[in-house]
N, C-alpha and C positions, 0 to 999 in steps of 0.2 A: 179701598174697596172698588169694586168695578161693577158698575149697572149698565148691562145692557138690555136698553129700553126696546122692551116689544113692539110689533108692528100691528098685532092682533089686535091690541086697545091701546085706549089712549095713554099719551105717556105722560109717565108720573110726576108729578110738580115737588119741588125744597117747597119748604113752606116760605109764605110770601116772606118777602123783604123789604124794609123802606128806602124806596130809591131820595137817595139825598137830595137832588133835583125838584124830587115833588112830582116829574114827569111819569106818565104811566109806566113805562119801562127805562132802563137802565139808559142815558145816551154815554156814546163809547166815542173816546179819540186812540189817535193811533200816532206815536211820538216815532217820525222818520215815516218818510215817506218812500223810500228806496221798493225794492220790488216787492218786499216783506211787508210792509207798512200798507204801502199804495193800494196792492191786493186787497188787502183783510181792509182798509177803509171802506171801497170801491164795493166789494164781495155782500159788508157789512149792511149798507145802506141799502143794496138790493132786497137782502132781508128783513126790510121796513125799518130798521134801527133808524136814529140820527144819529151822523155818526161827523167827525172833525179828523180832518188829517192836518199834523203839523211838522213843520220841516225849519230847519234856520239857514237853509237855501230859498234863496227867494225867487231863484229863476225856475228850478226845479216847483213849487208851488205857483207860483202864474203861469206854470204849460198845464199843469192840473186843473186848476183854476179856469182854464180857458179849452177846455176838454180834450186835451192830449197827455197820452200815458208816456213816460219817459224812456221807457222800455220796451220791445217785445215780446206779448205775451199774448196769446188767442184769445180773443172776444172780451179781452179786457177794455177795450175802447169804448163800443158801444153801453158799457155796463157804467162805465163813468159819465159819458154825456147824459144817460138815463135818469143818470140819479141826481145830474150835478141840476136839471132841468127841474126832477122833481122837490126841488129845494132839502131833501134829507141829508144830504153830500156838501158839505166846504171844507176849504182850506185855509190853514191860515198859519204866519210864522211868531206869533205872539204867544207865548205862554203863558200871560195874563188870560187873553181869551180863550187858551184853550184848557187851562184850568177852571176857568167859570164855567165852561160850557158843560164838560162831561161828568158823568158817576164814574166812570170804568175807564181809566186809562194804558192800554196798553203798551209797551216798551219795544218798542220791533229797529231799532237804531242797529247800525253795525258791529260785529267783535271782530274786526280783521285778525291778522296775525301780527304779534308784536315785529317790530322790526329787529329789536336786538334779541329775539329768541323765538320760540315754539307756542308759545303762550298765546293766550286770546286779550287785545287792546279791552280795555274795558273803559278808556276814556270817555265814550261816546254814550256808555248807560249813564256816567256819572254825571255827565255834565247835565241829560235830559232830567233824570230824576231829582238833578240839584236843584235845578231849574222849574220844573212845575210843582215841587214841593214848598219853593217857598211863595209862590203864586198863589197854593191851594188858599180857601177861603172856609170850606165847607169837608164834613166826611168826604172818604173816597179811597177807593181802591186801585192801587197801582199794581196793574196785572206785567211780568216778564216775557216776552212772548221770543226775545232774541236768544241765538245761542250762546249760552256761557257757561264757567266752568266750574262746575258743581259749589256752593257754599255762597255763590252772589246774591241769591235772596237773602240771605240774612245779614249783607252787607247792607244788601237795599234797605232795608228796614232800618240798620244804623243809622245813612243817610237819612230815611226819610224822620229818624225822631230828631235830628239833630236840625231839619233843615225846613219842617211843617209844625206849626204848632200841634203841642200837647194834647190840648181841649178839643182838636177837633177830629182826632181818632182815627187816621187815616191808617189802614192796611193794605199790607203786602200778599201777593197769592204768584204763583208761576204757574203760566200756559203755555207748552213750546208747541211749534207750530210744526206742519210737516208737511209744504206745500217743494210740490216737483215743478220745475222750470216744463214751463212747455203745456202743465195740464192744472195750473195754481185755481184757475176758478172754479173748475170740478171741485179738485181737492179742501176748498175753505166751503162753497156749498153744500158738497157731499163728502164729507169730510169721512175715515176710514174708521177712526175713533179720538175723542176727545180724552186729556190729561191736565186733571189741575192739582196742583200741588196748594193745599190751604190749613189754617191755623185755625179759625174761626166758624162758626154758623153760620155766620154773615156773608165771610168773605163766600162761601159754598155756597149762597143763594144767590148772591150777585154774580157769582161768574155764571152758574145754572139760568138768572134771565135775561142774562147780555148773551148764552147762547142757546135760548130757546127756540130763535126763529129758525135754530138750523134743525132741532130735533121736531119741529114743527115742521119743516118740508119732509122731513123723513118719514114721518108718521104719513104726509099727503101722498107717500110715493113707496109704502109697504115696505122700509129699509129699515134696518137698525143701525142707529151709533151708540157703539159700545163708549161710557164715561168710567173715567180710571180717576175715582178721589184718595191721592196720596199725599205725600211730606211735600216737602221743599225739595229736600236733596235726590229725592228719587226721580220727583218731574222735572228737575232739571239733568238728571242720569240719562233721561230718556230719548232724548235727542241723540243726543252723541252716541250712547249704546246704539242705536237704531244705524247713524252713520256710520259709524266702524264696524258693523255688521255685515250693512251694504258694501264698505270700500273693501272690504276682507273678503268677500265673495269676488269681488270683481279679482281683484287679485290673485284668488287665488284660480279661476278657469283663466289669467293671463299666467299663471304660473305653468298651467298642464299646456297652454298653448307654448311656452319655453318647452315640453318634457317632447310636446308632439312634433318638433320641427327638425329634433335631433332622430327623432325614434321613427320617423315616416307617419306619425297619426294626423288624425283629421280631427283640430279640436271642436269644429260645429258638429261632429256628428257624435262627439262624446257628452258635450254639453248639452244634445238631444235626448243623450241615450240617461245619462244622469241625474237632469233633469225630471223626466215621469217619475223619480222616486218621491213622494210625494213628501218627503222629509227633508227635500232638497229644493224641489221646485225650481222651473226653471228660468224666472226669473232674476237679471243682473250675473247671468253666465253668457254673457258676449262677450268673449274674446276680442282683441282690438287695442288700442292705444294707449287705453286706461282712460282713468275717471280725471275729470277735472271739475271747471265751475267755482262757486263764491263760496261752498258748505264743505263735502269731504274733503278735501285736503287740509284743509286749514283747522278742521272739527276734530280729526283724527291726532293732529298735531297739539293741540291744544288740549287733547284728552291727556294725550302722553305726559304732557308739562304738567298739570293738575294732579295728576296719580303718583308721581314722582315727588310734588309739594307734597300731598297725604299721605308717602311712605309708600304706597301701591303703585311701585314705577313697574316691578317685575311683573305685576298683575297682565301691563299694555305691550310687555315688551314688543310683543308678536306686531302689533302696530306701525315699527319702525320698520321692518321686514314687509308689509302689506305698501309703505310709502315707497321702499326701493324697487319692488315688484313696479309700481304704477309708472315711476319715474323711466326703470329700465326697457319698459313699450318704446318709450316717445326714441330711448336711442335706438332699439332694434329698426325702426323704419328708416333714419341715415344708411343703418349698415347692408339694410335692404338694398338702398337707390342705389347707394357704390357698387353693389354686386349686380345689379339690372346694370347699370351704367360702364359696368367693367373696368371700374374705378381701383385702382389699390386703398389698403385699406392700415393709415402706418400710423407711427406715434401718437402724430397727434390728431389724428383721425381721416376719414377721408379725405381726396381733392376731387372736390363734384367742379370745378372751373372750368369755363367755356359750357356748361349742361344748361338745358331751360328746364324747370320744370315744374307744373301746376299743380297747385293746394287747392282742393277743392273740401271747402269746411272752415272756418275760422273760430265759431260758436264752441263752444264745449261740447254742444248736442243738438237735435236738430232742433226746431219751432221753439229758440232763444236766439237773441243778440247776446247772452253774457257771453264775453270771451275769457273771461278771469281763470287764471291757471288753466286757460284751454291747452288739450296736449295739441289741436291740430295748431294753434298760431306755435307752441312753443317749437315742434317740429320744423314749420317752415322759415323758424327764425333760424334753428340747427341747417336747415340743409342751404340757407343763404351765407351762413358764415363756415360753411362749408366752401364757397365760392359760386353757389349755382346762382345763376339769376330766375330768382322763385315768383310767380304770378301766381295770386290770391286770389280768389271767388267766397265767398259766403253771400247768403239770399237775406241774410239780417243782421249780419252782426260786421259789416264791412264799417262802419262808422268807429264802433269800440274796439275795433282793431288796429284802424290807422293809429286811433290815441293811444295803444298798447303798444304797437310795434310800428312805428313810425319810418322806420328804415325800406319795410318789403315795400314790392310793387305789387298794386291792389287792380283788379279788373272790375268793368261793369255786367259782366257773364260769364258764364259755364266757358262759352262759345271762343271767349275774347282768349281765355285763362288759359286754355288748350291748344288752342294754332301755333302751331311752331314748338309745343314742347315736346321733348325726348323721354319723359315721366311724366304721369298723372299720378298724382297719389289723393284717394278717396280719403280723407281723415275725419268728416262726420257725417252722419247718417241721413241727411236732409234727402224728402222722398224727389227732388230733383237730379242727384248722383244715381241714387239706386236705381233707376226707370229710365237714366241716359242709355241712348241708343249707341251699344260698342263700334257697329258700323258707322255710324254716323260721325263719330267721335275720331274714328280712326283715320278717316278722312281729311281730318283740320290737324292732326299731331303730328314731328318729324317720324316721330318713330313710337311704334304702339307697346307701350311695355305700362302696367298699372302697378299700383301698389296698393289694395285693400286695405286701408287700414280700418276698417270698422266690420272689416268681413261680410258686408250687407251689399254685394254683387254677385248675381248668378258669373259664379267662378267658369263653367263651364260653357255657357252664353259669351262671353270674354274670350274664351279661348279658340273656341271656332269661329269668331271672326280677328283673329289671327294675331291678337296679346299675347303678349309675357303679362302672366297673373302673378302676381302673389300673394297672399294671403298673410292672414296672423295665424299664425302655428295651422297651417291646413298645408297640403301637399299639393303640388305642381297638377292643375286640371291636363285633361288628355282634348286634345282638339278634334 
């Protein structure tokens, strides 16, 4: 069922529940601390909860611990010191302790991609759930909040009766989470709508007042969030439907930007025009390099593997096609710089040797440090092993880059990246590229030729101060 809770009156309360704890409300931990975790702990305590972040990194926990976020992410910082001060907020690597402490334990640990296939690792749920289930002492609720692959919660559950006493009745429920890089503490504060997947009355009252305090701001601020009480398999559907939605969109406006380069169109001005259909909306139709980051790609892949286990492979096929769509951007930008560069283009692919030329983007997107499957590092790895000597710029994520791609040469600016190159190629959207001054720029480069890859430069601003532009699926601006 799905209640969306009105703004006009007060919102409606599960009937009460007893917190095992004894404590007035639910205290919640959060098992992993990685950007998933950290967020929703950090997020959580703001919201008055007590809340336990636990990790079995223990460097990663003593930068928390001593109010540093490990990652990039806006006004996450201030929100940890706040809280870590107001004593609601700890950290700790002990399972013992962080099993006594909470009612409501969340699951937010990594599903990478398997290494010997397409699948999602699930190492990472089992060891946590193995681990604070036989810790547990008291009731308690093991919430799933990481991505995985439809049918896990009812594995959890196996785990958890094989590995929690009997007697003391601990239940399983699934929350997937749907926080965006770049805008995570909006999205767990004002959250778009809430999904739990539960078996019980219980479990449905305990997850209802571990997130009261967010339908409680909402109510102070005239909003609604819509709550969707469903299965197991559906709230764990949810995520992944969601992401292959999204990468399927992107895909497919990089797909019309392939249809516009051959046929002379302009895919920003279709993707505008297509967009106002309100059945379409124009959101996730930028044209550009494709999608990368720690979730679609690896979510999309893992779907495929899943549905293909349950018989429904033909259902995702389209999936596989949306993967070589995304992967096929990252080449068309090589084949771009040999043709700006007047490079041949043969067997075994370009020779950009003897070219400089600057990466500007290393993040997957802008206002992140993740670089994970970023198409702009995997690009500047292609056009170095291409033979160009490639100079890297990103504003946050130059640390997890080096550790990614150890080989390029990384700069300390925009400024440093561009002197002396023969290409600039734009590959993320950070508002420091888009707002560079073409004149200015043109002035430190051998030779002024860009490569838009994220399509977010005034094409024609570029061109009249006297660039070779190109675009993703857009046509040659007029100077």
């Amino acid at each position: 069922m799905t209640i969306p809770y009105p703004t006009s009156q007060p919102v409606p309360s599960f009937p009460a529940v007893s917190v095992p704890s004894g404590a007035p409300r639910p205290r919640l931990s959060f098992l992993g601390t990685g950007y998933l975790g950290a967020t929703y702990a950090i997020c959580f305590a703001e919201l008055g909860y007590e809340v336990i972040g636990f990790d079995i990194d223990e460097a990663k926990i003593a930068k928390l611990a001593g109010g540093a976020v490990p990652f990039h992410e806006p006004g996450l910082d201030e929100l940890l010191r706040r809280n870590l001060q107001s004593g609601r907020l700890r950290f700790s690597t002990s399972y013992a302790e962080t099993a006594d402490f909470a009612d409501v334990h969340f699951i937010c640990v990594g599903t990478p991609q398997r290494a010997d296939g397409m699948g999602a690792d699930l190492r990472y749920v089992e060891a946590s759930v193995t681990n604070l289930a036989q810790h547990l002492s008291r009731k308690a609720l093991i919430v799933g909040k990481s991505t995985v692959p439809v049918g896990t919660a009812e594995w959890i559950e196996q785990l958890v009766s094989k590995h929690a006493p009997a007697e003391l009745g601990v239940e399983v429920a699934w929350s997937p989470e749907f926080l965006q890089e770049g805008f995570a503490v909006e999205d767990v504060l004002r959250p778009n709508r809430i999904v739990v997947g539960v078996k019980s009355d219980w479990a449905n009252g305990m997850l209802y007042a571990a997130h009261k305090g967010v339908f409680d701001l909402a109510a102070t601020e005239d909003r609604e969030v819509p709550l969707v009480v469903t299965d197991f398999a559906t709230a764990e559907l949810v995520k992944v439907a969601a992401n292959a939605f999204l990468a399927t969109k992107i895909s497919f406006i990089n797909a019309m930007a392939e249809v516009c380069e051959v046929a002379g169109g302009d895919v920003t001005q279709l993707a505008k025009a297509i967009g106002y259909d309100p059945r379409i909306g124009n959101r996730f139709l930028q044209a550009g390099v494709g999608f990368g980051g720690g979730c679609l790609p690896k979510d999309i892949r893992a779907f495929q593997a899943r549905a293909q286990e349950l018989g429904a492979g033909e259902a995702l096929r389209f999936l596989h096609e949306v993967d070589l769509i995304n992967l096929r951007r990252r080449t068309r930008v090589v084949t771009l710089a040999a043709e700006l560069l007047g490079r041949r283009h043969g067997p075994a692919g370009p020779d950009l040797s003897g070219t400089r030329i600057a990466v500007l983007g290393a993040a997957f997107k802008p206002n992140s440090d993740d670089v994970r499957d970023a198409p702009s590092l995997a690009v500047a790895a292609a056009l170095a092993k291409a033979g160009a000597d490639v100079r890297v710029y990103d504003p946050e994520g130059m640390g997890n880059a080096q550790l990614a791609q150890p080989d390029l040469t990384y700069t300390g600016s925009m400024v440093e990246a561009v002197t002396g190159a023969e290409l600039v190629c734009v590959l993320t959207e950070w508002a420091e590229f888009r707002n560079a001054d073409p004149v200015q720029i043109g002035e430190l480069v051998a030779n002024k030729r860009v490569i838009d890859g994220r399509n977010c430069l005034d094409a024609t601003l570029w061109a009249q101060a006297g660039w070779q532009y190109r675009g993703m699926g857009r046509p040659q601006p007029r100077a």
